[in-house]
PLY file of the C-alpha trace (Angstrom):
ply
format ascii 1.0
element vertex 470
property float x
property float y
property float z
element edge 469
property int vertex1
property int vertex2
end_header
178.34 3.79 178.68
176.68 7.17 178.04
174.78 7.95 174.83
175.02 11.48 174.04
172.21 13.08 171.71
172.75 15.77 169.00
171.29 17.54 166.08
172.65 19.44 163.24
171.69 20.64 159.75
175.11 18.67 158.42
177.71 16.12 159.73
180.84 15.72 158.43
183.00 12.87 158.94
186.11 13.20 158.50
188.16 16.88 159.20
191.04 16.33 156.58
191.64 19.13 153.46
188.16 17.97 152.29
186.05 17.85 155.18
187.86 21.38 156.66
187.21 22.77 152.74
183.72 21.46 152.60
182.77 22.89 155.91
184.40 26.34 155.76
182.13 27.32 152.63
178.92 26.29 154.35
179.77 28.25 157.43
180.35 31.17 155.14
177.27 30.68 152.77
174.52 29.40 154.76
173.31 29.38 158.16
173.93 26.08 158.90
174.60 24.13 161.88
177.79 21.43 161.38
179.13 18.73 163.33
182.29 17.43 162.70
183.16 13.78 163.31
187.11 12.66 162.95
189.65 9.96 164.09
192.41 12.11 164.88
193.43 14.18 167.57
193.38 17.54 165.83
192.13 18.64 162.21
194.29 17.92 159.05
193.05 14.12 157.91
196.39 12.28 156.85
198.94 15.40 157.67
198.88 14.47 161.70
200.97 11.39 160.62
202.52 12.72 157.30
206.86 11.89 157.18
208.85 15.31 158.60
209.99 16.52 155.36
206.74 16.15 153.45
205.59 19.59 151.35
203.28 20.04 149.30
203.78 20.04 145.75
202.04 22.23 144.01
201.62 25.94 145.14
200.51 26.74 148.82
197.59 29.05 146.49
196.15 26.22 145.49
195.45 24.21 148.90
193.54 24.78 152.05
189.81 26.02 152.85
188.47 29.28 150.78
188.41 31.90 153.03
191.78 32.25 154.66
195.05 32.09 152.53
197.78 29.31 153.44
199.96 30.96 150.98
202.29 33.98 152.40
203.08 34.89 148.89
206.12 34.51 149.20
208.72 33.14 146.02
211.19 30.10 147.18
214.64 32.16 147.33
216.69 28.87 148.35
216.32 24.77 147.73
215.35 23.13 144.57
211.66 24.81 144.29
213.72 28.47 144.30
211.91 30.86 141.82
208.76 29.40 142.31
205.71 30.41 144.42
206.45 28.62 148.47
205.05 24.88 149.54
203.75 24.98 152.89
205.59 22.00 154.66
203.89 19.48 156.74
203.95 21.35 159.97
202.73 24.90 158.56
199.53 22.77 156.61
198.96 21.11 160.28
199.39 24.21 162.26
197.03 25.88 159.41
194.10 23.59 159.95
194.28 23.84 163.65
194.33 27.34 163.39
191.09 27.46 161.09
189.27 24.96 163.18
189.99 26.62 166.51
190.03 30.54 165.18
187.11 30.03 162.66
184.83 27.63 162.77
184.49 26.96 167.06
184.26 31.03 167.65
181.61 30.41 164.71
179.16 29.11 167.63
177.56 27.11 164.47
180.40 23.88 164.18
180.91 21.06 166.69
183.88 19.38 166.50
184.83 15.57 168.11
188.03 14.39 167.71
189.19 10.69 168.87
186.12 9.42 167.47
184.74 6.36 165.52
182.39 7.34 163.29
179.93 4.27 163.04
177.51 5.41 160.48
173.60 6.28 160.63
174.54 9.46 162.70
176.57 6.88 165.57
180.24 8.09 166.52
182.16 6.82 169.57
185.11 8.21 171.53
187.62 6.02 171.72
188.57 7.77 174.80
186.01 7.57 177.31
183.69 5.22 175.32
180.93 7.83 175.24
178.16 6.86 172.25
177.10 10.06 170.45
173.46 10.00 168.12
173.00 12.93 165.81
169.89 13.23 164.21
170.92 14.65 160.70
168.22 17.51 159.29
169.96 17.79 155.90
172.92 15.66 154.77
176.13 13.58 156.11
179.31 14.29 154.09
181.49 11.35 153.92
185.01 13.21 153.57
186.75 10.40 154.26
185.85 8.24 150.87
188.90 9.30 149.15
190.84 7.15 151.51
194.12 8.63 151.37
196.61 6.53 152.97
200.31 7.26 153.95
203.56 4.84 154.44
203.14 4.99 158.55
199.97 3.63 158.29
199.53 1.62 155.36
200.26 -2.32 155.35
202.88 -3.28 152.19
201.51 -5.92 149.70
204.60 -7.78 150.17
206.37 -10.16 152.29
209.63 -8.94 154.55
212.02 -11.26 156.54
212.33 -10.51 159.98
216.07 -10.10 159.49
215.76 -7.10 157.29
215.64 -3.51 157.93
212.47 -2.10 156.92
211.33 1.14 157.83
208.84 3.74 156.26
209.82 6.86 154.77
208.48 8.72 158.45
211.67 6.74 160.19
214.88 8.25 157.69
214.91 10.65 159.83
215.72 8.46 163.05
218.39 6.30 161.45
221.28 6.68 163.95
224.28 4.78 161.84
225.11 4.46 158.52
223.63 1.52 156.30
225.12 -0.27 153.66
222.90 1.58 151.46
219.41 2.81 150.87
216.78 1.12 148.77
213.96 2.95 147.80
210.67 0.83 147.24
208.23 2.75 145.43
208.03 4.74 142.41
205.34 7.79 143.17
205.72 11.37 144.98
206.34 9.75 148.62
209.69 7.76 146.44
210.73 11.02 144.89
210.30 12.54 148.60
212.83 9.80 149.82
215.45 10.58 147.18
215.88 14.11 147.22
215.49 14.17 151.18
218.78 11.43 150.95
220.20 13.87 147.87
219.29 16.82 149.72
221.51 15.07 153.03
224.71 14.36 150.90
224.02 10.35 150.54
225.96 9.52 147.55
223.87 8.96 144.65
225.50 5.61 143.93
224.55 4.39 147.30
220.75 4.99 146.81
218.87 1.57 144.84
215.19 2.87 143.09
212.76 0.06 142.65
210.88 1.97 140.10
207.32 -0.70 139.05
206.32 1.56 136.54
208.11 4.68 135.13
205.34 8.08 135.51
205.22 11.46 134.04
205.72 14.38 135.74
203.71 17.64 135.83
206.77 20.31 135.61
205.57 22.40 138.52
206.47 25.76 136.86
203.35 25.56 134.99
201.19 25.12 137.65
201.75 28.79 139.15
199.28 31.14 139.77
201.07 34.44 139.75
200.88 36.68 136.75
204.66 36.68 136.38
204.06 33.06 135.60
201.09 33.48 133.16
203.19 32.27 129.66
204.08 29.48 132.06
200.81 28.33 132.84
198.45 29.33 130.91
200.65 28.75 128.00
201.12 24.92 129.20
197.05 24.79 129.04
197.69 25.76 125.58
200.25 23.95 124.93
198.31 20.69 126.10
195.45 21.44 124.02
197.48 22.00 120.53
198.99 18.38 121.50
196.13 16.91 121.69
194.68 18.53 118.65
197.06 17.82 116.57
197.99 14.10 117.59
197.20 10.85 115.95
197.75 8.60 118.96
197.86 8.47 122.57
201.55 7.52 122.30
202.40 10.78 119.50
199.88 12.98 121.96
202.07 12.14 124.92
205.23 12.52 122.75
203.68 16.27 121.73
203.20 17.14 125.28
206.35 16.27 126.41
207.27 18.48 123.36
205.44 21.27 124.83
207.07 20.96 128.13
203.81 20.08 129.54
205.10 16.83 130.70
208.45 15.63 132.03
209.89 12.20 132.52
212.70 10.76 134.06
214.68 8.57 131.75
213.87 9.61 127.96
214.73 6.22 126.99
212.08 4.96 128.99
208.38 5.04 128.30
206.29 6.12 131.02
203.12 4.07 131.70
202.22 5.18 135.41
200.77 8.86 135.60
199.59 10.20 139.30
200.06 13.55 139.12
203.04 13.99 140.52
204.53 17.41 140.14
208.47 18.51 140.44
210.35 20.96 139.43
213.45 20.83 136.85
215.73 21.52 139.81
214.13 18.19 141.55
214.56 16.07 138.49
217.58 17.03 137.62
218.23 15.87 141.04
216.36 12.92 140.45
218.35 11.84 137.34
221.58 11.61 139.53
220.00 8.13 140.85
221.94 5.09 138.19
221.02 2.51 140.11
217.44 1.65 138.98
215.60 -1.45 139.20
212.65 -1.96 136.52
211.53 -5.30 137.19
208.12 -4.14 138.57
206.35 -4.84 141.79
208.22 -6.13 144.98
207.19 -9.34 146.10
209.24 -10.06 148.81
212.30 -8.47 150.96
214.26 -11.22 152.22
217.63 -11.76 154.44
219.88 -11.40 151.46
217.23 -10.83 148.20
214.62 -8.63 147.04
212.10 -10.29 144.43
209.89 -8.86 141.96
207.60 -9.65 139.51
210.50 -9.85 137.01
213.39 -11.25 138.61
215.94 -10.50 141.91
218.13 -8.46 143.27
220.74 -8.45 146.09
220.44 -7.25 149.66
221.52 -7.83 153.06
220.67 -7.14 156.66
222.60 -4.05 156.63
220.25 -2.17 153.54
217.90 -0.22 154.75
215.04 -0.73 152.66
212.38 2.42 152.81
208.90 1.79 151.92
207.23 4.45 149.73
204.78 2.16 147.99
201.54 3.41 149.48
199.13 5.23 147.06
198.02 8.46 148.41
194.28 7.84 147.16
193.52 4.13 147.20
189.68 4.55 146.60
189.36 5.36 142.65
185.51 4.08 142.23
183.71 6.84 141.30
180.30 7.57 142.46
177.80 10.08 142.38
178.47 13.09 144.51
174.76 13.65 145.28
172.60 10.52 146.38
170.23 11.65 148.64
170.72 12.23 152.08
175.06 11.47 151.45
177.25 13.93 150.23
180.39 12.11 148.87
183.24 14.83 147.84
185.43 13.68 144.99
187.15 15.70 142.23
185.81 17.71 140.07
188.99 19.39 139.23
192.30 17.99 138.04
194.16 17.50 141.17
192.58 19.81 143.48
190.95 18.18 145.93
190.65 21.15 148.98
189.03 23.24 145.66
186.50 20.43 144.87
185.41 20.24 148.01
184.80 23.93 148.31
183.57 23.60 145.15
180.75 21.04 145.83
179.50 22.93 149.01
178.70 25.71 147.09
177.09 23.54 144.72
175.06 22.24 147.27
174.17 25.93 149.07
173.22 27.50 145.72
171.36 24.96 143.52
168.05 23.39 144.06
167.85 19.81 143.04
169.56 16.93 143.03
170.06 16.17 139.23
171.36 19.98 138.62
174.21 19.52 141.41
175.34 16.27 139.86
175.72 17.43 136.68
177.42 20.69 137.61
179.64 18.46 139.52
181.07 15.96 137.19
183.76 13.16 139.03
186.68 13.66 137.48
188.29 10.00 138.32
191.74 10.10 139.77
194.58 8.50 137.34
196.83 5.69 137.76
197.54 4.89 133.97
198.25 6.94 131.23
195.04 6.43 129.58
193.74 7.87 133.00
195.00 11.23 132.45
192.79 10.65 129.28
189.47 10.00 130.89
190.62 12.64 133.36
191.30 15.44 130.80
188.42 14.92 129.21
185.87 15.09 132.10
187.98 18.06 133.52
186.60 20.18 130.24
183.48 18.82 130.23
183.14 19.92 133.71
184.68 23.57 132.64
182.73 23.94 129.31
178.93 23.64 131.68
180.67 25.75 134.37
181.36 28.47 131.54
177.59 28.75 131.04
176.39 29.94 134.40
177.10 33.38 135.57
176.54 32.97 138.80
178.98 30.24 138.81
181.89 31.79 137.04
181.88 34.69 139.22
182.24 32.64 142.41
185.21 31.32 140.48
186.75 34.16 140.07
186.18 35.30 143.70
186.67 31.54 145.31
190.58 32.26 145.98
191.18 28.41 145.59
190.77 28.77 141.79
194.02 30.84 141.19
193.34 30.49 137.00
190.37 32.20 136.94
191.66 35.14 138.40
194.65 34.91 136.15
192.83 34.58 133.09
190.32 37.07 133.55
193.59 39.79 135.18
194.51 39.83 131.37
194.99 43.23 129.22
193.45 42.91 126.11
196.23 45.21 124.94
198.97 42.83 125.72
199.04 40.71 122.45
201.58 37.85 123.89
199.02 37.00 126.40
196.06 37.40 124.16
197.57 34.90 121.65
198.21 32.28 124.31
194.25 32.70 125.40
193.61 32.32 121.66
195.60 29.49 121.21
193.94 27.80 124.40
190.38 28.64 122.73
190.73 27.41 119.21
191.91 24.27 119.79
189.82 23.58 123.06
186.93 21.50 120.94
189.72 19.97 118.38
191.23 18.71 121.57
188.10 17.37 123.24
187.15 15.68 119.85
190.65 13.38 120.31
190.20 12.44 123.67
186.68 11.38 122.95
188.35 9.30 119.79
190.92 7.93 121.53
188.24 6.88 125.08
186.02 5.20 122.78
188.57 3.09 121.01
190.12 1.93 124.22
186.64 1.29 125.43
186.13 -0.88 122.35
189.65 -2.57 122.81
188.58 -3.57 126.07
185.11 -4.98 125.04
0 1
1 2
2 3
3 4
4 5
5 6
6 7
7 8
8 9
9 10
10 11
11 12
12 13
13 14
14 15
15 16
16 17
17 18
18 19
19 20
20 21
21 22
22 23
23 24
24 25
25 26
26 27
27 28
28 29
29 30
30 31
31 32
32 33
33 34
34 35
35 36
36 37
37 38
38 39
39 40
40 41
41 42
42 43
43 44
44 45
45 46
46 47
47 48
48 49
49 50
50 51
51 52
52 53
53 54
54 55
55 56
56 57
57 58
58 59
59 60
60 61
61 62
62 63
63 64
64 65
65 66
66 67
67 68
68 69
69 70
70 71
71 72
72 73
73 74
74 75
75 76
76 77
77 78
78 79
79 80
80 81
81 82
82 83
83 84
84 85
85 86
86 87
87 88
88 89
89 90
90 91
91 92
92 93
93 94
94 95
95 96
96 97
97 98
98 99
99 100
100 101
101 102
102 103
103 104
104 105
105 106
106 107
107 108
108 109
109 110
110 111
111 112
112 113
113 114
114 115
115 116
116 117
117 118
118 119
119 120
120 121
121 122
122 123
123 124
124 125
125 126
126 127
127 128
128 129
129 130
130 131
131 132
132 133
133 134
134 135
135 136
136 137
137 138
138 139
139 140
140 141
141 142
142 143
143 144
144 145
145 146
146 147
147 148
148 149
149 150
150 151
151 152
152 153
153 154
154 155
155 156
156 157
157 158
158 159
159 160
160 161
161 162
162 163
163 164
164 165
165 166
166 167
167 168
168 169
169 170
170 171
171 172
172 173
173 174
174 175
175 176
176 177
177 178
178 179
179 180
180 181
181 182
182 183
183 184
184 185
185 186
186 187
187 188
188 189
189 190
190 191
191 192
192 193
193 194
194 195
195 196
196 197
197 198
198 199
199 200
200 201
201 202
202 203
203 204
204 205
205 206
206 207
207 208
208 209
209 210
210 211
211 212
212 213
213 214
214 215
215 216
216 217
217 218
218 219
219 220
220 221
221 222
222 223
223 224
224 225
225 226
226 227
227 228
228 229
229 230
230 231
231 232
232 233
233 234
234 235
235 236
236 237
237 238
238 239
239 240
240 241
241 242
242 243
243 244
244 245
245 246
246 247
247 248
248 249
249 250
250 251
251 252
252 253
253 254
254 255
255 256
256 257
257 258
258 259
259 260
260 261
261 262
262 263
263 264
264 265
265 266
266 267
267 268
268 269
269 270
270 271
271 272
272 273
273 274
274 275
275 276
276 277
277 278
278 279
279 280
280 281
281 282
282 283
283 284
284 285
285 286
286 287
287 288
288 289
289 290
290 291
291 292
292 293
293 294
294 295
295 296
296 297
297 298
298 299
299 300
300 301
301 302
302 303
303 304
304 305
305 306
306 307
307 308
308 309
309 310
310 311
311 312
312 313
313 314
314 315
315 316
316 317
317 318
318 319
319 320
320 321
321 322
322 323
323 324
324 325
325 326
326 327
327 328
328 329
329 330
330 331
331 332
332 333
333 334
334 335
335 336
336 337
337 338
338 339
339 340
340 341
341 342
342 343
343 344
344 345
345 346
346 347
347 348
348 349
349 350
350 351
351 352
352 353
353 354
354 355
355 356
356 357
357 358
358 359
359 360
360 361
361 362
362 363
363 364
364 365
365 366
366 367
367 368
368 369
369 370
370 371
371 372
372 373
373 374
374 375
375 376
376 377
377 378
378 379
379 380
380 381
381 382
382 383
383 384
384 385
385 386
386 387
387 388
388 389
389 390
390 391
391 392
392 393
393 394
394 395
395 396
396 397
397 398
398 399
399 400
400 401
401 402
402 403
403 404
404 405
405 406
406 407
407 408
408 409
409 410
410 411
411 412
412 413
413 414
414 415
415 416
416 417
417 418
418 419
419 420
420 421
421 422
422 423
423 424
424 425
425 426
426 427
427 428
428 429
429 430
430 431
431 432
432 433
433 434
434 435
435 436
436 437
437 438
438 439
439 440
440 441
441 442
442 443
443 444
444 445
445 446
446 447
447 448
448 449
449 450
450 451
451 452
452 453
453 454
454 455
455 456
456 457
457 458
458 459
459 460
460 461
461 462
462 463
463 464
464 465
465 466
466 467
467 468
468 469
């Protein structure tokens, strides 16, 4: 076996959204050298083994690495996202990073790249093709891109039992079933189980012949306010508003979640069901409407086992049989939700710092750590704001999402990189306005009075959970 020697100024493990965001700002803000360490064959993380028909789902705008647009700008004329600004399927975000990593960053001269490699830690990476052992001595910092852990259905192991006799498949194999089942059953209540339904919707399955397990009922994010376009400004920026007169004015976490449904900030799919899940999930009202066409639900939470002729759950059974097939959508797309700091020393550890945006955070952070001196100052710039599973999540989440917006307010430096960092569409949006148009100018208003108000309840309602839970 041949150990290979190296040095660089940074290695990055892991060339998903976050390692290729993290990566592209340093090339474009320092002089840095960067390796780049990854299991797969070519750049894009958890995309090279993404199902066919994944998009994503919020705007193309929104995703990718700083200096090169994903987005063609283009408004969705057909399908159930029509009207709304394009989402770059699976393919176009694979052939996208490829693209960046071969156009960009190798002409660069500055970024090594090794695919098809182990990364073992302390500067060690293997190929797990020829078995060559690679040493990089590190003169600045190792960014561990991978701590996020996203994992997808083709990959993932499910945290229940299935009988040998039934037909189990993960979302990536709908589109090789060759005859048709008895019916569908959909295990799994997040974006990959929404994916499954419309895809079947989309492909003329009879709704009646399509079985949700839905664990826990979520709320949705309606995706028209999440647009970054200024024909979509009452839309979005007006939702921000919207979200922070709810939460303002409410007396509970149950009447604030009531008011922001009210507001049209959140949707749900059964209002005579109380959501308690909330991932972020986004749709549009074309999708749930969609959505809503599925009767057959099962609420009796978590799958335990799918057997020859039964499903059970935490709450009871249901029927199957051999001839069901039964798709598996149950993987989380982030399973690591411990926070930790983003700065320790000679570790880098990307997480996010905005709602959602994970490609932005990470662009975010390596500008942090290009412009600012010290260690405490780029840890408190760069407040984790913890990913949510519950609905008191989106609590905690909301709250250190302002927090982290309020301290970026206060540098100028900072809030013009915003505005010129094309990852943070709102920015741009906000700052586009004409003081002589009054509509907008009340929204902005609106958003600013009750901003404090707002933070003041989520503060209320954090500490009395925390005390609950004492």
């Amino acid at each position: 076996m041949t150990t290979i020697t190296h040095e660089t100024d940074y290695l990055i493990v892991g060339a998903g959204a976050v390692g290729m965001a993290f990566a592209d700002v340093l090339l474009s803000e320092t002089d840095a050298n960067i390796i780049i360490v990854d299991k797969y064959h070519k750049p894009g993380g958890h995309w090279n083994v993404a199902y066919p028909f994944v998009t994503l789902h919020q705007p193309s705008a929104f995703y990718g690495v700083s200096s090169t647009e994903l987005s063609k700008g283009c408004i969705d004329q057909v399908g159930l996202n029509k009207g709304l600004n394009e989402l770059a399927s699976g393919a176009e975000v694979s052939a996208y990073f490829d693209n960046i990593m071969r156009e960009r960053f190798l002409t660069s001269g500055r970024v090594s790249y090794f695919p098809m490699c182990d990364y073992k830690g302390d500067g060690k990476f293997i190929s797990v093709l020829n078995g060559d052992e690679h040493q990089v001595t590190i003169k600045n910092k190792v960014v561990d891109a991978t701590y996020l852990k996203t994992s997808v259905p083709s990959t993932h192991k499910p945290s229940f039992t299935i009988d040998t006799s039934a037909q189990f498949i993960p979302i990536n194999d709908l589109v090789k079933v060759t005859k048709k089942p008895a019916g569908f059953i959909i295990i799994g209540g997040g974006k990959t189980g929404i994916d499954a339904v419309l895809w079947l919707l989309e492909n003329k399955v009879d709704p009646d012949e399509i079985q949700w397990i839905m664990p826990r009922d979520a709320w949705f994010i309606d995706r028209q306010n999440t647009q970054p376009t200024m024909e979509f400004f009452n839309d979005a920026i007006g939702a921000q508003a919207g979200q922070m007169e709810a939460i303002a004015q409410s007396t509970s976490v149950d009447d604030m979640f009531e008011r922001l449904e009210k507001a049209g900030v959140f949707l749900r799919l059964d209002s005579n069901v109380w959501p308690k899940m909330f991932h972020g999930a986004t749709v549009s009202k074309m999708e749930l409407t969609q959505l809503q066409r599925i009767k057959n639900m099962v609420r009796m939470g978590r799958v335990t086992h799918v057997g020859h002729n039964n499903i059970q759950l935490e709450q009871g059974e249901i029927k199957t049989s051999p001839e069901h097939i039964h798709v598996d959508c149950s993987a989380s797309a982030i399973t690591n939700l411990t926070v930790k700091p983003i700065f320790a020393g000679n570790v880098i550890t990307p997480q996010t710092v905005r709602s959602y945006q994970p490609a932005f955070s990470s662009a975010f952070i390596a500008h942090i750590e290009a412009a600012y001196p010290d260690e405490k100052t780029k840890n408190h710039i760069c407040g984790v704001v913890p990913l949510p599973n519950s609905v008191m999540d989106w609590v905690r989440l909301t709250a250190a999402f302002m927090r982290n917006q309020h301290i970026w307010s206060q540098d100028e430096a900072l809030k013009k990189w915003l505005l010129n960092n094309r990852l943070d569409g709102f920015s741009k949006l906000v700052r586009s306005v004409d003081k002589t148009d009054m509509e907008k100018m009340m929204i902005l208003n609106r958003l600013r009075e009750n901003a404090m108000p707002a933070m003041g309840k989520l503060q209320q309602y954090l500490a009395a959970d925390a005390a609950q839970g004492a």
